[in-house]
C-alpha positions as MATLAB code, in Angstrom:
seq = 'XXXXXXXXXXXXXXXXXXXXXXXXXXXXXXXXXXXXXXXXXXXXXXXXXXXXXXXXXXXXXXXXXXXXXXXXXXXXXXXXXXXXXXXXXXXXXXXXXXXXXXXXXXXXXXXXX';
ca = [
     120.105  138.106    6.214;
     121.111  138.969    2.737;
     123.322  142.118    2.186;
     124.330  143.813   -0.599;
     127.201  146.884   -0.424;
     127.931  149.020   -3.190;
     131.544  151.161   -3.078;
     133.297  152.387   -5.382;
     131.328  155.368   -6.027;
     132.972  159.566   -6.474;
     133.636  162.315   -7.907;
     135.331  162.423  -11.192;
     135.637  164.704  -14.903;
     133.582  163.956  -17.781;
     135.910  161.329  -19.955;
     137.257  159.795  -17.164;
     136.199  156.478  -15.041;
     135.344  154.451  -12.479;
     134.755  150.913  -11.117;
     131.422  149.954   -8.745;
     131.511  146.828   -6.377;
     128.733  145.133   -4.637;
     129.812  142.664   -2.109;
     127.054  140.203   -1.400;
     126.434  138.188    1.433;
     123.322  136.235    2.946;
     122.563  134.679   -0.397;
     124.104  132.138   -2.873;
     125.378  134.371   -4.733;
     126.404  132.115   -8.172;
     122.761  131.249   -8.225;
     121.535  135.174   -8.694;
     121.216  137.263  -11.654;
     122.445  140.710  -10.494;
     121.926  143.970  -11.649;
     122.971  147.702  -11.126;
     120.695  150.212  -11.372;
     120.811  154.268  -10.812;
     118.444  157.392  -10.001;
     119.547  160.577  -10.833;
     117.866  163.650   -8.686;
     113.960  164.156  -10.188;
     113.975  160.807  -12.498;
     112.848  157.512  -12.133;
     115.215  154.449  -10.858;
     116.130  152.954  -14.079;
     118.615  149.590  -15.100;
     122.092  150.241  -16.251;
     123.205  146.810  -16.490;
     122.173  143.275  -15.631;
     124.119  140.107  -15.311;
     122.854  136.607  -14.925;
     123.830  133.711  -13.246;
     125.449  132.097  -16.168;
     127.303  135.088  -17.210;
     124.896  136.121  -19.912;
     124.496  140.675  -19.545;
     122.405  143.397  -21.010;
     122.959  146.932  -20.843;
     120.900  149.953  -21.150;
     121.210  151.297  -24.769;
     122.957  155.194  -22.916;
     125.763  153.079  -21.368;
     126.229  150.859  -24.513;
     130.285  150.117  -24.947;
     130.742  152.723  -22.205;
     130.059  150.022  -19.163;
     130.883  146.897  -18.294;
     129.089  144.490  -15.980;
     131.012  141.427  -14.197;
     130.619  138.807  -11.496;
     133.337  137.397   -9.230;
     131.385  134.279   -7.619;
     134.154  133.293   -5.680;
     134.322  136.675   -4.152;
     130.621  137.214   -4.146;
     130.815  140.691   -5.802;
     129.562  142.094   -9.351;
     131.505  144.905  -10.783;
     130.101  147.756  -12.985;
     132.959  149.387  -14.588;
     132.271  152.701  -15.875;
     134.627  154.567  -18.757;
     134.038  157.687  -20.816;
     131.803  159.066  -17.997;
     129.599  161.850  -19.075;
     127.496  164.229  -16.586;
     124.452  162.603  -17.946;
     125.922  159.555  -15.550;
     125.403  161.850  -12.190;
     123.403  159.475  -10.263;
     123.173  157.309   -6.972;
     123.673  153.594   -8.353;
     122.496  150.191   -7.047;
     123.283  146.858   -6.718;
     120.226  144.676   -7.277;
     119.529  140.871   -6.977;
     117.314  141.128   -9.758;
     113.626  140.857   -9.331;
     113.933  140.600   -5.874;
     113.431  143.033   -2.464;
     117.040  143.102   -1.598;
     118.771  146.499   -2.616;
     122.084  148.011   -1.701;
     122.505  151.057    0.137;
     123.771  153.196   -3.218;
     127.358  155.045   -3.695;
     126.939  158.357   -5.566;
     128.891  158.971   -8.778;
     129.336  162.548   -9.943;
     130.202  163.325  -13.279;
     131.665  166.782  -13.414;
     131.731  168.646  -16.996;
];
């Protein structure tokens, strides 16, 4: 059955960052688009970043030259590196295979100010 797990996830000061991983399995994974997503406590679920199968990415506009999105397909894993983290970032993220059911169990990234 098709897995996704996120690490990567932690505590760390405003300014500083970190790097997500979702390791896939399951699925063909050069054929998805994939996408990371977060909730923060209270709010919605909302995208952060999106990459597709050819490579192509989109970002939300608060994570804009802050975050980077990137696939390994021989490893099966997209990365979501995160720099200049700012509290506003507090969140549990997500790996996604977009527009699909499957989900990843979330790693929690704490931004502390």
């Amino acid at each position: 059955q098709v897995q996704l797990v996120e690490s990567g996830g932690g505590l760390v000061q405003a300014g500083g960052s970190l790097r997500l991983s979702c390791a896939a399995s399951g699925t063909t994974f050069s054929f998805n688009d994939m996408g990371w997503y977060r909730q923060a406590p209270g709010k919605q679920r909302e995208l952060v970043a999106g990459i597709s199968s050819g490579g192509g990415t989109k970002y939300a506009e608060s994570v804009k030259g802050r975050f980077t999105i990137s696939r390994d397909n021989a490893k099966n894993t997209v990365y979501l590196q995160m720099n200049s983290l700012q509290s506003e970032d507090t969140a549990v993220y997500y790996c996604n295979i977009m527009r699909s059911e499957f989900w990843g169990q979330g790693t929690q990234v704490t931004v502390s100010s």
